[in-house]
KEGUDO-25784 format. One line per 3 residues: number of its first residue (from 1); their letters; for each residue z, x, y of N, C-alpha, C. Coordinates in pm, whole numbers, plus 32768, in hexadecimal, padded with zeros to 4 digits. Layout:
NUM = A = Z,X,Y,Z,X,Y,Z,X,Y ~ ...
This chain:
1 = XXX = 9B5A,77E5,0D95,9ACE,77C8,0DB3,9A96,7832,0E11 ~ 9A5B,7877,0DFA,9A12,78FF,0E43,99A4,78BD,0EB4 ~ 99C7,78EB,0F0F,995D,78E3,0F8E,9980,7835,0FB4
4 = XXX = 99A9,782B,0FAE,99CD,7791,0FCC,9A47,77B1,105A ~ 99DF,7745,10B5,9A48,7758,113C,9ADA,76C6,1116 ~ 9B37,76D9,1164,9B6C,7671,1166,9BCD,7652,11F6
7 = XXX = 9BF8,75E1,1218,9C2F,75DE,1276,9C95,7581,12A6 ~ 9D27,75AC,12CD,9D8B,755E,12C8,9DB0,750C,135F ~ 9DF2,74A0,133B,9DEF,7423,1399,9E77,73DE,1386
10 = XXX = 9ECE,73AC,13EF,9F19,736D,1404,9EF4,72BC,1427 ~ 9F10,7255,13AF,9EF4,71DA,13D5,9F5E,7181,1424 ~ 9F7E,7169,1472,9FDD,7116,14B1,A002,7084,14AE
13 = XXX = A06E,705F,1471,A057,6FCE,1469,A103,6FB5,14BA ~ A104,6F87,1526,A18C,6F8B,1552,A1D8,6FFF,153B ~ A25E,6FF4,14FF,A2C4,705B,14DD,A2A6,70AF,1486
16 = XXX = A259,707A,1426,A203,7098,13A2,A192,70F8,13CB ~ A18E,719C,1387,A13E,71F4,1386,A0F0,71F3,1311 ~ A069,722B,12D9,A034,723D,1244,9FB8,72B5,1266
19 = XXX = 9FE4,72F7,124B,9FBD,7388,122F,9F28,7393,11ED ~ 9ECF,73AA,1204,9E45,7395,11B2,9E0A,742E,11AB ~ 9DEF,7447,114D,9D89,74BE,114C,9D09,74A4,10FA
22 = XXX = 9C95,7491,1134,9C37,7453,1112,9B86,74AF,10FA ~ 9B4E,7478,10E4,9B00,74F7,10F7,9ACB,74FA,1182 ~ 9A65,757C,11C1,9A5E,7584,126D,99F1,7523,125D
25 = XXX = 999C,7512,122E,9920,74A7,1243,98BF,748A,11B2 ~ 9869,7430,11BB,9833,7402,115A,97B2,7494,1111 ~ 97B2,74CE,1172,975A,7543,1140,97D5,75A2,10C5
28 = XXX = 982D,7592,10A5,9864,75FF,1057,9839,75C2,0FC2 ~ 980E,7616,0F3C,9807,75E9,0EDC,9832,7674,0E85 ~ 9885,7635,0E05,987E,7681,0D91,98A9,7623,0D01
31 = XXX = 9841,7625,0CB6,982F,75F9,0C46,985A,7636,0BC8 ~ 98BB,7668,0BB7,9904,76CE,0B57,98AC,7672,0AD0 ~ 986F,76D2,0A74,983F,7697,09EF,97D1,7616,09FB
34 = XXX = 9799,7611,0A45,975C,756F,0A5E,97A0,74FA,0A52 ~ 9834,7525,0A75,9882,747C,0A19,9848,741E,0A8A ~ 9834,744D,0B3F,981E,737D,0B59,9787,7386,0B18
37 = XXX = 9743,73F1,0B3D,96BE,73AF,0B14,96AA,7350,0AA4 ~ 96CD,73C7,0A0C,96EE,734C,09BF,971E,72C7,09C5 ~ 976D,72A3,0A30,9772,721B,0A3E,9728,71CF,0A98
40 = XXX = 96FC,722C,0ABB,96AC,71CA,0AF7,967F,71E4,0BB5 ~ 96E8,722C,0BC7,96FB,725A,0C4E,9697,72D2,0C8B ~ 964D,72B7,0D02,95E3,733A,0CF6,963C,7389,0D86
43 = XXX = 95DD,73EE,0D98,95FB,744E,0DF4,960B,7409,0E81 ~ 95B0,73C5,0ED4,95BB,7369,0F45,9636,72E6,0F53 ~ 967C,72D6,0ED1,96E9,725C,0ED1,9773,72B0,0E94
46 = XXX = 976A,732D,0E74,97CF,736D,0E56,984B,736F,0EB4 ~ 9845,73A9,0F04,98BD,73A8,0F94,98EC,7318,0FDB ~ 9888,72C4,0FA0,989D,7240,0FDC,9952,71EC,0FF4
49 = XXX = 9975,7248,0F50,9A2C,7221,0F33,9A75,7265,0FB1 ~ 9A4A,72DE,0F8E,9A8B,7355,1001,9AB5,7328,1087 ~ 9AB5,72EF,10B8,9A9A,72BA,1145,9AD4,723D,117B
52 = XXX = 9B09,7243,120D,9B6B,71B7,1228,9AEE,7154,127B ~ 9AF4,70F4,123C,9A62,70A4,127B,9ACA,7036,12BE ~ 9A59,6FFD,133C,9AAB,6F76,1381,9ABB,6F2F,1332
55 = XXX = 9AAE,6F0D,12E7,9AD0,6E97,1291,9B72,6E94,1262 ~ 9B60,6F3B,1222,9BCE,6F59,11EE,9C40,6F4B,1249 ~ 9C25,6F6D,12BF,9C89,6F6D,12FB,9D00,6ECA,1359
58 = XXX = 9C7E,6E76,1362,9C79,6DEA,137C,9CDF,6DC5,12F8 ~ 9CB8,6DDD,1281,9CE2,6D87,1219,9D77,6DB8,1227 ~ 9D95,6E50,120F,9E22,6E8E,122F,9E36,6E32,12BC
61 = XXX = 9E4D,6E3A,12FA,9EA4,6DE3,1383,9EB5,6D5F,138B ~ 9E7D,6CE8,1326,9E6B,6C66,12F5,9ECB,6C8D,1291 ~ 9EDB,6CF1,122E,9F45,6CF0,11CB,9FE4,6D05,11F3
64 = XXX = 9FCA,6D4F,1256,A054,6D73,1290,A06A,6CE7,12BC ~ A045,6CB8,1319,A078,6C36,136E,A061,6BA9,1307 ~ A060,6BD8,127A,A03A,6B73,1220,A0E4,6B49,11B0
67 = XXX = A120,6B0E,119F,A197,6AF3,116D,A167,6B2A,1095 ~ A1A0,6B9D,10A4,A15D,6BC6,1003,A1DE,6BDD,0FB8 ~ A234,6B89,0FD0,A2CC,6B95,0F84,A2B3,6B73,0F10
70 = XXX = A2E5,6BA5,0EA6,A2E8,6B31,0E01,A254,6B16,0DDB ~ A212,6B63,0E06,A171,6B4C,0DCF,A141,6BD2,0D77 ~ A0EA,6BAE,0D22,A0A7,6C12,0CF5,A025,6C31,0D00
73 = XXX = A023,6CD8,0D26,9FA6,6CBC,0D9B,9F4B,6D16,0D60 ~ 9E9E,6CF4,0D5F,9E49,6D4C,0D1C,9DD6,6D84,0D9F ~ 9DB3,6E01,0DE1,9D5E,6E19,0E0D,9CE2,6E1A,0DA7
76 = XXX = 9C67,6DF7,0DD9,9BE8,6E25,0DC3,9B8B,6E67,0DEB ~ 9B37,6ECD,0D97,9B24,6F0D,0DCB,9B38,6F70,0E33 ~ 9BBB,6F9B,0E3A,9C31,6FE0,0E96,9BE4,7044,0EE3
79 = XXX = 9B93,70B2,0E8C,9B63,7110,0EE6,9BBD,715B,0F17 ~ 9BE2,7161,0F70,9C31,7206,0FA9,9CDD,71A2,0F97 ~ 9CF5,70EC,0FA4,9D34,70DA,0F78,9DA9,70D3,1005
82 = XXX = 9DA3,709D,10A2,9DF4,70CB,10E5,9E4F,7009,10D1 ~ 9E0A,6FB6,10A4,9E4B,6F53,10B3,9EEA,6F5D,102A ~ 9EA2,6F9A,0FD8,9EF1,6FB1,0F45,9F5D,6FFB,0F4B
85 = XXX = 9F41,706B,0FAF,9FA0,70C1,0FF4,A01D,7089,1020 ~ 9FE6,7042,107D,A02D,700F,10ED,A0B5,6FC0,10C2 ~ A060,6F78,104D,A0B5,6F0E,0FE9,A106,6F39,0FA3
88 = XXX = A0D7,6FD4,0F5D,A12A,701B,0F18,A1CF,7054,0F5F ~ A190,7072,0FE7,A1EF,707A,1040,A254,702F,106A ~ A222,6FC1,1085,A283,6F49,10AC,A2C8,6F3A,101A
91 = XXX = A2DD,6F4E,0F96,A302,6F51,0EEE,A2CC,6EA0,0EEC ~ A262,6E88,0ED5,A218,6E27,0EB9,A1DD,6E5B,0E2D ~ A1E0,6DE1,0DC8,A188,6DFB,0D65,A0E9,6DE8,0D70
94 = XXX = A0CC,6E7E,0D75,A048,6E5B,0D7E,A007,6EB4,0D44 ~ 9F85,6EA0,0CD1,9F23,6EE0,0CB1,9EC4,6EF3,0CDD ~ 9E7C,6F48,0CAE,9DF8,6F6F,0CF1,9D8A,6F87,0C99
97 = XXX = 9CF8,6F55,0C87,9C8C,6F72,0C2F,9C17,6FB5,0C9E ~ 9BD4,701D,0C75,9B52,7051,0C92,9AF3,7067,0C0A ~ 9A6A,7086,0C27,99F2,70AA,0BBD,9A01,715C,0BDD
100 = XXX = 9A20,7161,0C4C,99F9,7200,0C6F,9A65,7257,0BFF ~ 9A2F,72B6,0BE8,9A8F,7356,0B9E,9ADC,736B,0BC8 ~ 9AF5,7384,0C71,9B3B,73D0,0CA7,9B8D,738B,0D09
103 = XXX = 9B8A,730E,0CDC,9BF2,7298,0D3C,9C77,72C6,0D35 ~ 9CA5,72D3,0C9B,9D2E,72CD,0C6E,9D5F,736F,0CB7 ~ 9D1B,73E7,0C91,9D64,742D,0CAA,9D79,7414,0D73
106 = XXX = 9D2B,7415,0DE4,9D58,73DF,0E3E,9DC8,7377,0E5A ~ 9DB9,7303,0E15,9E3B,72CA,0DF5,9EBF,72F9,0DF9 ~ 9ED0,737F,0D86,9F35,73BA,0D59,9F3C,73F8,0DE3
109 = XXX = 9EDB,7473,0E41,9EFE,74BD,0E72,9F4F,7491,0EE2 ~ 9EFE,740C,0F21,9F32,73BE,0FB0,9FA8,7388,0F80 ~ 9FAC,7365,0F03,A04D,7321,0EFF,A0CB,73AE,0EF7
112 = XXX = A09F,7408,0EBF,A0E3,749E,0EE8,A10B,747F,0F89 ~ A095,7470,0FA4,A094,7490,1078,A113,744D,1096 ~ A148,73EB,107E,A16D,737F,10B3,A1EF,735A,104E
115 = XXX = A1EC,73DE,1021,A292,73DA,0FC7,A2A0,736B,0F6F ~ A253,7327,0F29,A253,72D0,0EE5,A22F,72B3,0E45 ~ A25E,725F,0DF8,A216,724F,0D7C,A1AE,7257,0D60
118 = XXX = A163,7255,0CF5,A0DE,7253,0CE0,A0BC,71C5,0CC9 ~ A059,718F,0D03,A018,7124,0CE6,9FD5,70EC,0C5C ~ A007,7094,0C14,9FC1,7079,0BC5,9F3A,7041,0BC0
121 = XXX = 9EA7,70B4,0B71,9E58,70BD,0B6A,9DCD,70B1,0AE5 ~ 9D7C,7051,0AED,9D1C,7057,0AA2,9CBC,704F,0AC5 ~ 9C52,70B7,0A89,9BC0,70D7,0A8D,9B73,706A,0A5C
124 = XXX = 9B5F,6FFB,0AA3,9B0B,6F70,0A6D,9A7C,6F55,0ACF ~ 9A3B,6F33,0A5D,99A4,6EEB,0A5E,99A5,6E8A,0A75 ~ 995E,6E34,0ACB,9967,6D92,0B01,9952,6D3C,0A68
127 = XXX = 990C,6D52,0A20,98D1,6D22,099C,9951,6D64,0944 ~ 99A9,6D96,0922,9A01,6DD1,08DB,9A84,6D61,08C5 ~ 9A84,6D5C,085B,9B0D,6CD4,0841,9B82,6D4C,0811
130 = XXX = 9BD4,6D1A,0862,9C74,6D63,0845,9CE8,6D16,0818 ~ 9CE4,6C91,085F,9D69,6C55,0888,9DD1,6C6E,082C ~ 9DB7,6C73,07BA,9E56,6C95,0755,9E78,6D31,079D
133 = XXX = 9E16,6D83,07CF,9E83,6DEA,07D7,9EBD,6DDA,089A ~ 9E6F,6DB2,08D1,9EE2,6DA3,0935,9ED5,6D3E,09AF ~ 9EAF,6C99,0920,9F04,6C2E,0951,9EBF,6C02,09E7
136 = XXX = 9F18,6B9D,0A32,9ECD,6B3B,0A85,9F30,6B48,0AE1 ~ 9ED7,6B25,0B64,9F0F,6B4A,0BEC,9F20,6AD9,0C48 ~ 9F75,6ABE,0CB9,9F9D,6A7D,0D1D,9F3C,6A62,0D8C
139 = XXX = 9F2E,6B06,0DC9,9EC5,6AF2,0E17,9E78,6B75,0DF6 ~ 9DFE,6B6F,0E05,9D84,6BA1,0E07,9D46,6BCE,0E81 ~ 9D2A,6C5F,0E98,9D14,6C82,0F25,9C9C,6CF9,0F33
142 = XXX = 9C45,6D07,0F8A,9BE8,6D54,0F5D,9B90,6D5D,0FE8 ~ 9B3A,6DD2,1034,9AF1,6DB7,1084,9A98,6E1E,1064 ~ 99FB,6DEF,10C8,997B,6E2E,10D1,9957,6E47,1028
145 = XXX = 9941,6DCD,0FC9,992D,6DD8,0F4A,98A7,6DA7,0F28 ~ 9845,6D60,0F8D,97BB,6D2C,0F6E,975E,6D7F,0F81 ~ 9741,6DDD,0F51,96E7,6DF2,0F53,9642,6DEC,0F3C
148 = XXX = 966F,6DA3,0EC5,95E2,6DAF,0E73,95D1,6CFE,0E49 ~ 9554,6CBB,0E6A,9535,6C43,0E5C,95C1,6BF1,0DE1 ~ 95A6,6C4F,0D69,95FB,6C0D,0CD1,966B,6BF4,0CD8
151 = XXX = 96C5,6C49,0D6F,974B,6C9E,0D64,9795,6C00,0D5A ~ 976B,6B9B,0DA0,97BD,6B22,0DC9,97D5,6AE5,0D3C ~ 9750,6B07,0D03,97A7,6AAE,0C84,97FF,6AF6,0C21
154 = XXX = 97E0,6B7F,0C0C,9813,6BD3,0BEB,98D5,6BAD,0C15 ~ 98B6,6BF2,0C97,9975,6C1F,0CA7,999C,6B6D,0C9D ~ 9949,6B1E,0CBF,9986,6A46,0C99,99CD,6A4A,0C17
157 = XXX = 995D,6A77,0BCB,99B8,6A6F,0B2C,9A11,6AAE,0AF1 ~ 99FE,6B4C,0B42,9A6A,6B93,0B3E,9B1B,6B72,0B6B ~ 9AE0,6B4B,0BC0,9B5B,6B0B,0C2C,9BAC,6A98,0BE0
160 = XXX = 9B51,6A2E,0BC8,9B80,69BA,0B77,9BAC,69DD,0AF3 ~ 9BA5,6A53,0AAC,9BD3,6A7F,0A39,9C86,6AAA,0A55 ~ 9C83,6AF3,0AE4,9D08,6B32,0ACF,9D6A,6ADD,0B42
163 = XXX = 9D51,6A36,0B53,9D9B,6A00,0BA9,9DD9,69DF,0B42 ~ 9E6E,69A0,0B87,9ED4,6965,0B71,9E72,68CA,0B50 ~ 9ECF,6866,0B29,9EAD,67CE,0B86,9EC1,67B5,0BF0
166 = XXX = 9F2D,6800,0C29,9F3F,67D4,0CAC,9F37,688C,0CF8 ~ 9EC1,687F,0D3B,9E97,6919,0D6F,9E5A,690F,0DEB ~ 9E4A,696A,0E26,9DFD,6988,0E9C,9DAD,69FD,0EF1
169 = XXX = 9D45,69E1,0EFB,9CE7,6A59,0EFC,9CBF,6A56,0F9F ~ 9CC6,6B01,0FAA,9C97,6B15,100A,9C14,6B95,100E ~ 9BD6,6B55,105A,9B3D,6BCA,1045,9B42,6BEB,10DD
172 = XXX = 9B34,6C6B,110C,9AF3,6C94,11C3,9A4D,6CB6,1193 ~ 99E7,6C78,11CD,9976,6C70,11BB,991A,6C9C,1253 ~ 98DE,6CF8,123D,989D,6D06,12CB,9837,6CD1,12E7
175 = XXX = 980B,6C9F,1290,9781,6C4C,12C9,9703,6C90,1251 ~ 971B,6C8A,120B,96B1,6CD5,119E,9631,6C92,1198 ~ 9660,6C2C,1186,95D6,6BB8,1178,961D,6B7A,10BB
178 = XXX = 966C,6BA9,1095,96A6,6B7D,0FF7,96DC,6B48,0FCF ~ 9728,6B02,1063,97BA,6AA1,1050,97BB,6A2A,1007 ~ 972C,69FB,1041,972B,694D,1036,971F,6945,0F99
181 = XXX = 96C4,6983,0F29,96E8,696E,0E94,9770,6989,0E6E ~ 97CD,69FA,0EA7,9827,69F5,0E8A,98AB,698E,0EA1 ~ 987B,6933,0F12,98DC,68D8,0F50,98A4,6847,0EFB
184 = XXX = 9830,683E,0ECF,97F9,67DA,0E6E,9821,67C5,0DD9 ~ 9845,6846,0DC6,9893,6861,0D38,991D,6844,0D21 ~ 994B,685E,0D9A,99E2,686D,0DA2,9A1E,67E3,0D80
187 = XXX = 99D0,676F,0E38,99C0,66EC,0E22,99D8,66B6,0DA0 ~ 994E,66D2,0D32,9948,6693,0CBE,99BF,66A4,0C39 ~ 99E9,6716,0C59,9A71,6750,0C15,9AD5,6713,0C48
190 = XXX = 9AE2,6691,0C9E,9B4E,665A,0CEA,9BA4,669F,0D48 ~ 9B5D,671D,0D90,9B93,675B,0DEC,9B94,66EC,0E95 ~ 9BE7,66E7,0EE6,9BC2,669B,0F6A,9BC6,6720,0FCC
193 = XXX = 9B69,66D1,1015,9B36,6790,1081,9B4F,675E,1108 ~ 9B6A,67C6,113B,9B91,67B2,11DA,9B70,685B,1232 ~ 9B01,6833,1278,9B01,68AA,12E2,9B54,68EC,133D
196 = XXX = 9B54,696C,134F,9BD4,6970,13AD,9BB1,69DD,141F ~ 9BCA,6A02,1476,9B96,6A3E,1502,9BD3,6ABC,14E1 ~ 9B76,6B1F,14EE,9BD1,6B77,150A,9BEF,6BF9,155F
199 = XXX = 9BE5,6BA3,15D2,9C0F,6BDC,1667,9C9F,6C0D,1666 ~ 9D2B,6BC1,1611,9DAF,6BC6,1612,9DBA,6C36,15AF ~ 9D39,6C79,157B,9D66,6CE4,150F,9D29,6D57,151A
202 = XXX = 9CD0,6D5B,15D0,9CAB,6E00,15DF,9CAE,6DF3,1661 ~ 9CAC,6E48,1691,9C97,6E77,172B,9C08,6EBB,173F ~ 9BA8,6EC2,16DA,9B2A,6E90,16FA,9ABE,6E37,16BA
205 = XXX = 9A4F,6E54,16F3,99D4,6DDA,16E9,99BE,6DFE,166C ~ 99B4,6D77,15FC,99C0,6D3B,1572,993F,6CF5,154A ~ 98C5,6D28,1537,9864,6CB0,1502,9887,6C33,14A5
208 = XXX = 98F3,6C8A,143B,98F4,6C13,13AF,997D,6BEA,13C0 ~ 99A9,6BA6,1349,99E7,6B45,1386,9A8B,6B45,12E6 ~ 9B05,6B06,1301,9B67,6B0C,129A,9B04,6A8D,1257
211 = XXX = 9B15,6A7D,11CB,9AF6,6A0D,1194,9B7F,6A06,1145 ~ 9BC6,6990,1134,9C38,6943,10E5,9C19,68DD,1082 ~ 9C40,68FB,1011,9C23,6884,0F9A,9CAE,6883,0F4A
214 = XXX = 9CB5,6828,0F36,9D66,67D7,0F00,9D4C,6799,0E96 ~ 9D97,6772,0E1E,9D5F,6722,0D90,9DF3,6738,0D6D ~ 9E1C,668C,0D68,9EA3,6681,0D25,9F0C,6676,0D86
């Protein structure tokens, strides 16, 4: 990627190191061929993947201190992907889905960083039906994903497509203003929800909040 800054970072989780090379800030863009535009992605939301957001990082430190033995685990909307990492690290089964172009190859590169396998990866649309090709998950994990008024019902049905019966979802939400359709959907899909603090998962000030939903 020409002219594109980037910039590397050590994440710390206890004993546990994860190597990130990410891009330096949300100002870097290159659109090789128009592929995000074509999808949909413009110039101002491009770098948005690139980048380690609080959320991301809240949700990674709730996963570590989270018991993920014998589960099969799906990030959403991964983005730069440090929780997927992390998991990959610990040899947890875990996949990872983004909309962005250029998720996967980051994926590949940080799991290079960090001496590790490659993560299994698909390029999915919230509206996009897959499940025969890769099947239903345990727990469900995902942060800073509301953006946009629709998104709640959107990633609800999404979500409820690739649970187990017996699954559990976790969203880090900062306060978007998007949650509550999405926690209304979930409900009606027989999800049970429970708020959770999350002071025990940063060492700083957090507007939004863990949300937990269980079914089965």
């Amino acid at each position: 990627m020409p002219n594109i800054r980037y910039k590397y970072q050590t994440i710390v989780f206890d004993t546990v190191d994860i190597h990130l090379k990410t891009l330096k800030d949300t100002q870097q863009f290159y659109d090789k061929n128009n592929e995000a535009q074509d999808l949909g992605i413009n110039s101002s939301s491009w770098a948005l993947f690139g980048v380690l957001w609080p959320s991301s990082h809240i949700l990674a430190n709730y996963i570590y201190q989270s018991d993920t033995t014998s589960k099969r685990i799906l990030e959403v909307g991964c983005g730069i992907g440090l929780s997927s990492l992390l998991l990959n690290h610990l040899h947890q089964d875990i996949t990872a889905t983004d909309y962005h172009p250029e998720v996967e190859a980051f994926l590949e590169n940080n799991s290079n960083l960090n001496n590790d396998t490659d993560i299994p990866f698909y390029r999915l649309d919230w509206e996009d039906d897959f499940l025969k090709k890769i099947g239903k998950f345990d727990l469900i994990i995902g942060s800073d994903l509301l953006y946009q008024q629709n998104h709640g019902e959107l990633l609800s049905h999404f979500i409820n497509q690739y649970a187990n019966n017996k699954c559990e979802v976790i969203i880090v939400d900062p306060s978007r203003g998007n949650h509550s359709k999405f926690k209304k959907e979930m409900i009606n899909f027989g999800f049970k929800y429970k708020k959770i603090d999350t002071s025990k998962y940063s060492d700083k000030e957090f507007k939004g909040s863990i949300h937990k939903y269980n079914k089965g």
